[in-house]
C-alpha positions in Angstrom: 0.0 0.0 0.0 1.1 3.6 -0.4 0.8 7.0 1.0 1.4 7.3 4.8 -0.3 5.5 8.1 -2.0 8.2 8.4 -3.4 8.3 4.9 -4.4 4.5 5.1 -6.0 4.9 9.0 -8.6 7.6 7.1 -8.9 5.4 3.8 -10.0 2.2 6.0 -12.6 4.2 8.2 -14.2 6.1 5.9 -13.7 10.0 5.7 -16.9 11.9 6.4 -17.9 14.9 4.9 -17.6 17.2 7.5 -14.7 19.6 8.8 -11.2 18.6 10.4 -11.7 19.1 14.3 -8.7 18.7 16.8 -10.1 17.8 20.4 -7.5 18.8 23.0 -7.8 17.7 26.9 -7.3 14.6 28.5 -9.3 11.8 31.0 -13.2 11.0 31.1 -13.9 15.2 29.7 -11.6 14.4 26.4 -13.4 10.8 26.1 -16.5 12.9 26.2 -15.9 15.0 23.7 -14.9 12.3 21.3 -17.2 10.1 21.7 -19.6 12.9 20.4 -17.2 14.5 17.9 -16.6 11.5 16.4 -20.6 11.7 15.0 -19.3 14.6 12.5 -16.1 15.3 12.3 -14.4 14.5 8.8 -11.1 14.1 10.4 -11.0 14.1 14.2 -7.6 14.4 16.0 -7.1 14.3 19.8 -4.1 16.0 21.2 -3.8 14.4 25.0 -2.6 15.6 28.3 0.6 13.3 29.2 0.7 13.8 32.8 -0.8 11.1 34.4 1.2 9.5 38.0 -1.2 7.0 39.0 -2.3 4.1 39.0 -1.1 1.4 36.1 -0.1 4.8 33.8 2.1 5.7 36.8 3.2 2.0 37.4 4.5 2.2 33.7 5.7 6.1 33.5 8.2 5.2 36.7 9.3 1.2 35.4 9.6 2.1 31.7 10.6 5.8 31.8 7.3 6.0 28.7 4.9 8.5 28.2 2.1 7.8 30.6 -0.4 5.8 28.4 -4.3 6.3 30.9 -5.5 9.1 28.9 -4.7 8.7 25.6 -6.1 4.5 26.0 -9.0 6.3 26.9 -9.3 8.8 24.0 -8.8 5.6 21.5 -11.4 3.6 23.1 -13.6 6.9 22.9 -12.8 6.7 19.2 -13.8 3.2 19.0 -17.3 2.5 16.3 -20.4 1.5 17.8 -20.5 -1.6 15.7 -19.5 -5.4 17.5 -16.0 -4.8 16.4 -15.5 -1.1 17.8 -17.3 -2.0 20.9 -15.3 -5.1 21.7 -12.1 -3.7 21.1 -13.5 -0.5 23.2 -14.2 -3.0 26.2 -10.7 -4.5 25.5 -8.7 -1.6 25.7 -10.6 -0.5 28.9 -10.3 -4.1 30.8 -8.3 -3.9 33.8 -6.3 -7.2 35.4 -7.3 -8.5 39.0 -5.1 -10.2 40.5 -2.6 -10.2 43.9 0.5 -10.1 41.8 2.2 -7.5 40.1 -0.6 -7.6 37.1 -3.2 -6.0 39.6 -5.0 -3.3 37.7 -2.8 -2.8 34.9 -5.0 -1.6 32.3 -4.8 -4.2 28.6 -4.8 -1.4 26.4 -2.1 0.2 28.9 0.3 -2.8 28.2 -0.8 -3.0 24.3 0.0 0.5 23.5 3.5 0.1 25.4 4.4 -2.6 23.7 4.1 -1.0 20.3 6.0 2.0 21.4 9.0 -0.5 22.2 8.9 -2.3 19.0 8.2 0.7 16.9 10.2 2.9 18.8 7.8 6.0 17.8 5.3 7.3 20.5 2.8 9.0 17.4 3.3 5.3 14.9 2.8 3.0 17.8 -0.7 4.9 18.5 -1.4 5.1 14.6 -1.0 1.8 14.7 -3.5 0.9 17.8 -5.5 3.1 16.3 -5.4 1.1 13.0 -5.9 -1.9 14.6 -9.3 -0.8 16.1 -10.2 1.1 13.4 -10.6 3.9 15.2 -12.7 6.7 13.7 -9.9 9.6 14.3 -6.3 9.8 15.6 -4.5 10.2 18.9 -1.7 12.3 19.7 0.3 13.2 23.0 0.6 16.6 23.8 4.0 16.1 24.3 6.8 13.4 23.7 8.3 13.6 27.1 5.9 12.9 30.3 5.3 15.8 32.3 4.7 16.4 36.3 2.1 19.1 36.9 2.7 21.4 40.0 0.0 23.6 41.9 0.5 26.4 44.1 -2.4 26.0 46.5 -4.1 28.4 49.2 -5.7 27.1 52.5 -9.0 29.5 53.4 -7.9 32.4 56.0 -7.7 31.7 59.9 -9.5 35.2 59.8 -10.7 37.7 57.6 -7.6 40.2 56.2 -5.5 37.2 57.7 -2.6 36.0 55.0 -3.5 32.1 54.0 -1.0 29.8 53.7 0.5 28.6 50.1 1.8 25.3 49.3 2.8 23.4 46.3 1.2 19.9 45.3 2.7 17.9 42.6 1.3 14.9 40.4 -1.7 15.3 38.4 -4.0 13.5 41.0 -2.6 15.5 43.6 -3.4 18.5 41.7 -7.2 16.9 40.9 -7.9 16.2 44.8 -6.6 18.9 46.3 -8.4 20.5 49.5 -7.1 23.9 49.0 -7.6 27.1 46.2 -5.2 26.8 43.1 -3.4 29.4 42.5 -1.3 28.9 40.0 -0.3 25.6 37.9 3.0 24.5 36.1 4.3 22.1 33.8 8.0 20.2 35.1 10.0 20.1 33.0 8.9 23.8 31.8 8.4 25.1 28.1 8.2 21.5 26.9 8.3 20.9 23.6 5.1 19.9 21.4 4.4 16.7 19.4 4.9 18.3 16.0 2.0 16.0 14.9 -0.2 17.8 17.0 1.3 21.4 15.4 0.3 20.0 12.3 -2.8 19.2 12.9 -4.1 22.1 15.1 -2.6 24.6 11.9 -4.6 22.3 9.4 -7.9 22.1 11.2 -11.3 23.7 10.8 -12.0 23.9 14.2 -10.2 23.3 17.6 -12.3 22.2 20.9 -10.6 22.7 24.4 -12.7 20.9 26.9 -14.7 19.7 29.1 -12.7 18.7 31.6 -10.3 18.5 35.0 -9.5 22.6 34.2 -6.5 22.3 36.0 -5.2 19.0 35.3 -6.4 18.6 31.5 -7.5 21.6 30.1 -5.2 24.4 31.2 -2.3 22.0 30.6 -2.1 22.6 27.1 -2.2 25.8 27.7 1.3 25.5 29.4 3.1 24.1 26.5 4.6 27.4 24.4 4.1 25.9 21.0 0.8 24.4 21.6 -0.4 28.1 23.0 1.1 29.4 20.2 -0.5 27.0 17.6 -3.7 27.9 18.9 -3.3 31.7 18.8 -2.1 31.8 15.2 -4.3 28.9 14.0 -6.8 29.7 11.3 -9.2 27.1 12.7 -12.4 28.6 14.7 -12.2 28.0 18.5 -14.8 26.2 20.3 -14.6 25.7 24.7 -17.1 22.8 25.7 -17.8 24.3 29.7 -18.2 21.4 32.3 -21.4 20.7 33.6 -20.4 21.7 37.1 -17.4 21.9 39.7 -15.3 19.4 40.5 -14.7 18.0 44.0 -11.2 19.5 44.4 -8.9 21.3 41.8 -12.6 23.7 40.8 -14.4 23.5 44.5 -16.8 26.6 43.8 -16.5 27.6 40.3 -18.6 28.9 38.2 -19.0 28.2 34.5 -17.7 31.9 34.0 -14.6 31.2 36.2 -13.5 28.4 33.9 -13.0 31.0 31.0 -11.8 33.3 33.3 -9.1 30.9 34.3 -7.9 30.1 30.2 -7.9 34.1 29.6 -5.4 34.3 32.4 -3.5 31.6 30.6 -3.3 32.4 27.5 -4.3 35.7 27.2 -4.0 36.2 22.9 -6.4 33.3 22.8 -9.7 34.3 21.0 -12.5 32.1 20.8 -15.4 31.6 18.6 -17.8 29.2 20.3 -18.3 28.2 23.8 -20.9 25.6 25.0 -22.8 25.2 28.0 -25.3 22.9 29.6 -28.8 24.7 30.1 -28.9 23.0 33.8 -25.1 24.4 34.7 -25.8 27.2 37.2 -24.6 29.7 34.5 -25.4 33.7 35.0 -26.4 33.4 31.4 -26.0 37.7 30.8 -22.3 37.4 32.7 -21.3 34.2 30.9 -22.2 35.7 27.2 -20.1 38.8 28.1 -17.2 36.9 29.5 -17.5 34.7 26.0 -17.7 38.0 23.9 -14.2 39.6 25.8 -13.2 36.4 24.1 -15.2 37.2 20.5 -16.9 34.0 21.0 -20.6 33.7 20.8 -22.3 31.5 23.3 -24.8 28.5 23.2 -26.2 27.3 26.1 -28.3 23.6 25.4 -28.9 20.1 26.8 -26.5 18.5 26.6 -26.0 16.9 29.8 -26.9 13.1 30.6 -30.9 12.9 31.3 -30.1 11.1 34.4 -29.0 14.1 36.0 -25.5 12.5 36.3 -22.5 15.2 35.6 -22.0 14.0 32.3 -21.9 15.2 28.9 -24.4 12.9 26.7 -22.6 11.9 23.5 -25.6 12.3 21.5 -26.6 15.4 22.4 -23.6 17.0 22.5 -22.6 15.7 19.0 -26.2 17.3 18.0 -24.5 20.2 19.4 -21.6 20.1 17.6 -22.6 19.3 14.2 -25.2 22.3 14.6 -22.4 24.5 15.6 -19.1 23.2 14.0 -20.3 21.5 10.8 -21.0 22.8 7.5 -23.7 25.1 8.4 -21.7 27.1 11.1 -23.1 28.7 13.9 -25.4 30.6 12.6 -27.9 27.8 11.9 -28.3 26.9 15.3 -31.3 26.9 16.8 
């Protein structure tokens, strides 16, 4: 066969008709996301957070020295079809090993996608070729080639009003996600990493790019962090979409609102302009103060279902894809409704 991975990845799935869309983020928000953009995108990239320290990603990060694998198995499972074979490889990639050895909860797809980065010796081929093996309906990319530790300044509450709080640093990206204090600030270590030039590529070649939802601290804001990425996205020609959470988050957002979240990417990157953000109708938004936070940004705001019916904080792939492919496909914005 000729032409590249890439190239034969798109030719076996089936291109659809409808615009290039790189997803950025990481964990259960990214998944989220994909699952939904996968409905309409023509060519659907994910560009993952690479900063996970627990659990079997961790196990492998310290023994192997790799990239941790937890979010970007998850990202390829969420690009997984809905037919027997995209399901069962889904539930594959997702099965976790119980045991009282050393196997105990070391996720398959984990072990599969570390494999193929030894023998391949590529981190970006080795996922091309997980994801050609599923038949994944996108592709996955690490934010980074190195992994990276995420550190957060954190503040307890004052003893007293007008009383200074204390500040204290937390490191590890579940650290970061469960901490009991305010953050502050977050950081990348190593700093100014450099970016997978795959994911440079893509974000410069895209229709549209799509930060969230997502841990803000730990997932979103990361990307954020690496100079080329927030770069990429300042210069890109693509339109700008930000998919809001549904809610807070126990820890890292304890008492955010929906308009804090942008707040918090402003102060990050603050040359980013947006076109689109999305929020849920039940999200606790001050609609008015939320559309003028979006328009400092030049984005316009829709606010929709798009929420699980179960009242579960979860975005609901189907209705958020409706979402999307009212918003970012051919018609545009404008023809939503």
């Amino acid at each position: 066969m000729t032409g590249t991975l890439t190239d034969r990845v798109d030719g076996a799935r089936g291109r659809l008709a409808g615009p290039k869309v790189v997803a950025l983020g990481g964990g259960h928000g990214l998944a989220a996301s994909l699952s939904a953009l996968r409905r309409m995108a023509g060519r659907l990239t994910a560009v993952v957070t690479v900063a996970d320290d627990g659990g079997s990603s961790g196990r492998l990060r310290e023994e192997l020295g790799v990239l941790p694998p937890g979010d970007l198995r998850m990202a390829l499972a969420a690009l997984c079809g809905d037919d027997d074979w995209g399901r069962t490889w889904a539930r594959v990639l997702q099965h976790r090993f119980h045991s009282g050895g050393e196997l105990h909860n070391h996720a398959a797809g984990n072990l599969l996608i570390v494999a193929l980065w030894e023998l391949l010796g590529g981190h970006v081929e080795g996922l091309d070729w997980v994801g050609r093996l599923l038949g994944a309906q996108g592709r996955v990319l690490p934010m980074s080639l190195v992994p990276l530790t995420i550190e957060a300044l954190v503040g307890t509450p004052a003893a007293r009003p007008g009383e200074p709080r204390e500040i204290f640093t937390v490191s590890g990206q579940h650290a970061v996600a469960t901490t009991d204090g305010d953050i502050v600030a977050v950081c990348l270590v190593p700093e100014n990493p450099p970016a997978c030039p795959e994911a440079l590529d893509a974000i410069a070649g895209a229709d549209w790019v799509v930060l969230g939802p997502g841990s803000w601290f730990s997932s979103v804001v990361p990307h954020l962090l690496v100079p080329e990425l927030r770069d990429a996205l300042a210069t890109t020609s693509a339109r700008r979409a930000v998919t809001l959470n549904l809610s807070e988050e126990g820890g890292e957002t304890t008492g955010f609102t929906p308009e804090m979240h942008l707040e918090v990417l402003g102060a990050y990157a603050p040359d980013l302009r947006l076109d689109l953000v999305i929020a849920d109708r039940r999200s606790g938004a001050d609609e008015k103060l939320l559309r003028r936070i979006a328009g400092e940004f030049g984005a316009e705001l829709v606010v929709a279902d798009v929420a699980k019916a179960d009242g579960t904080a979860r975005h609901d792939p189907v209705r958020l894809g409706r979402v999307y492919a009212e918003t970012l496909g051919n018609g545009g914005i404008g023809t939503w409704r």
